[in-house]
N, C-alpha and C positions, 0 to 999 in steps of 0.2 A: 827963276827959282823962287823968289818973295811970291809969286803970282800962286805958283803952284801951291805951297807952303799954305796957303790964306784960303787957297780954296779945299786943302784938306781938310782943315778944321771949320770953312763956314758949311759943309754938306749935311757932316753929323750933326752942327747945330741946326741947321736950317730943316731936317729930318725930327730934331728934337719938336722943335717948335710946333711944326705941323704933328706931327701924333698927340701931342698936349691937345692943341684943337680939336682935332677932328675926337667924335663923339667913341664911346669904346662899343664893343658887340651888343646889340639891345638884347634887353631881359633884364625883369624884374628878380629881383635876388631873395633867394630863400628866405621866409619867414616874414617878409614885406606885406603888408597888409596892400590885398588887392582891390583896385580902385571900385566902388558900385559904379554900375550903368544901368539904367532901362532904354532898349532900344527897339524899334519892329522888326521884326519876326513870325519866321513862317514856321509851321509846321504841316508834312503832308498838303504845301500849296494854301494852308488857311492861317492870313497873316492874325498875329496877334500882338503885346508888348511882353518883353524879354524883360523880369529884372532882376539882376544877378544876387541880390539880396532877398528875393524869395525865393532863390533855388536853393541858395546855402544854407535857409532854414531846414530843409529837406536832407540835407549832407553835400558831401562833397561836390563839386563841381568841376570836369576837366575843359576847359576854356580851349576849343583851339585855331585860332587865327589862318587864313587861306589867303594866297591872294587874285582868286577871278575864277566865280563858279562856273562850271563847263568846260575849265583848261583841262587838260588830259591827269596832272599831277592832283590836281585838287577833286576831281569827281575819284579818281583809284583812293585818297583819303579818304573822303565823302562814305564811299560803298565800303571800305574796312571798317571805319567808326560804326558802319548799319551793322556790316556784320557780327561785330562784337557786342554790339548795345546790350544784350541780354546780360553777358560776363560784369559791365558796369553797373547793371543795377543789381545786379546779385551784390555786391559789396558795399550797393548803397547810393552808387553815385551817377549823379547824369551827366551828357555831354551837352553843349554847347558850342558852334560853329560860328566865328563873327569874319565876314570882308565887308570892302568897301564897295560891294557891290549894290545896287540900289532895291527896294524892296520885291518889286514886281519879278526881277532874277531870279530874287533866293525863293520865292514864292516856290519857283517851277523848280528849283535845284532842289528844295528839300520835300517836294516828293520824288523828285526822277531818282540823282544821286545817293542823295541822303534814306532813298526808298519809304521816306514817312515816319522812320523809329527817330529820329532827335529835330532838335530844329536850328533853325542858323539866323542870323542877326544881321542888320545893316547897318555899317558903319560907313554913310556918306560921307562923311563930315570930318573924320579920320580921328574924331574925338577919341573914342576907346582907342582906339590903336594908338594913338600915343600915350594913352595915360599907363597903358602896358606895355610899353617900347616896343611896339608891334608893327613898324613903318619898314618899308626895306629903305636903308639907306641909301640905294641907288637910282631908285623907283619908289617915291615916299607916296605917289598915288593906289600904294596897291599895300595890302597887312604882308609881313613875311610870315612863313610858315612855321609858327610855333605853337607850340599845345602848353599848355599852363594845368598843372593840377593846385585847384585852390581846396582849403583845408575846410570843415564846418566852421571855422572863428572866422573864416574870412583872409586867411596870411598862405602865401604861396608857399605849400608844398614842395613843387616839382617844378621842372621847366626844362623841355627837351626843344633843341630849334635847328632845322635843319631843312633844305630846300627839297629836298627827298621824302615824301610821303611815306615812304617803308616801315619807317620803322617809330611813328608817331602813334601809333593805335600800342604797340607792345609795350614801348617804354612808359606811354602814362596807363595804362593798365595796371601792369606793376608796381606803379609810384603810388597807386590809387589802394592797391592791395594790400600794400606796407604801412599805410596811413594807420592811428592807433583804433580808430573806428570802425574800419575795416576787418580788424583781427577776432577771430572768433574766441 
């Protein structure tokens, strides 16, 4: 009975303790100023340097993290971001694709996928992807699937995160439209 009793009460603590540990859902929290990076970067196949702090001079920026160009989920994002590209610069803003995929990939992914309209970033080194809690916690070799809309100050807007490419192109869209910049 003592046995039982002792382990009723050490599970919820022993449950307490580990959630305290373990880290909470990544993403950067609204209005956090988003970390700069320059990283290499392809566009249409012709690499060049990415830095996030001269696109923002330009306005907004949606940021959004993949993890391994060519997988089935990441090229249907890839080809939705081309398809809408026009709708984001109407409002002013570009897009930006970062994995940790190595540069000579993303070379070929952002004209195949990407069809040449934005360009995508390599994060070997998985530096960006952490400084944007962009790691999957299960597989921290690879970004998880999140799109980030950063503001013209440079402070995150948005942040939609989901392993489902659906519905990543609509929501930062939107988030991109409602921005004060955006509004006609």
């Amino acid at each position: 009975m003592l046995l039982a009793a002792s382990t009723r009460f050490a599970v919820p603590l022993m449950m307490l303790c580990l959630g305290v540990s373990l880290p909470a859902a990544a993403a950067l929290d609204i209005g956090e100023p988003a970390p700069k990076f320059s990283a290499p970067a392809a566009l249409d196949g012709k690499p060049f340097t990415y830095s996030l702090g001269d696109a923002l001079k330009k306005g907004p920026v949606v940021l959004y993290f993949f993890p391994a160009a060519f997988s089935t989920g990441c090229s249907i994002e890839a080809h939705a971001f081309a398809e809408a590209i026009e709708d984001f610069k109407a409002v002013g803003a570009s897009v930006i694709g970062v994995s940790t995929d190595d540069p000579e990939t993303l070379a070929k992914f952002s004209s195949q996928s990407c069809q040449g309209k934005f360009p995508v970033a390599s994060d070997e080194t998985r530096a960006i992807s952490k400084s944007f809690d962009a790691l999957m916690q299960t597989r921290p070799e690879y970004a998880n699937r999140i799109s980030y809309v950063i503001s013209p100050t440079g402070a995150i807007a948005f942040y939609y995160q989901s392993l489902n490419p659906a519905k990543h192109v609509e929501k930062v869209l939107a988030a991109v439209k409602e921005l004060p910049s955006a509004q006609k």
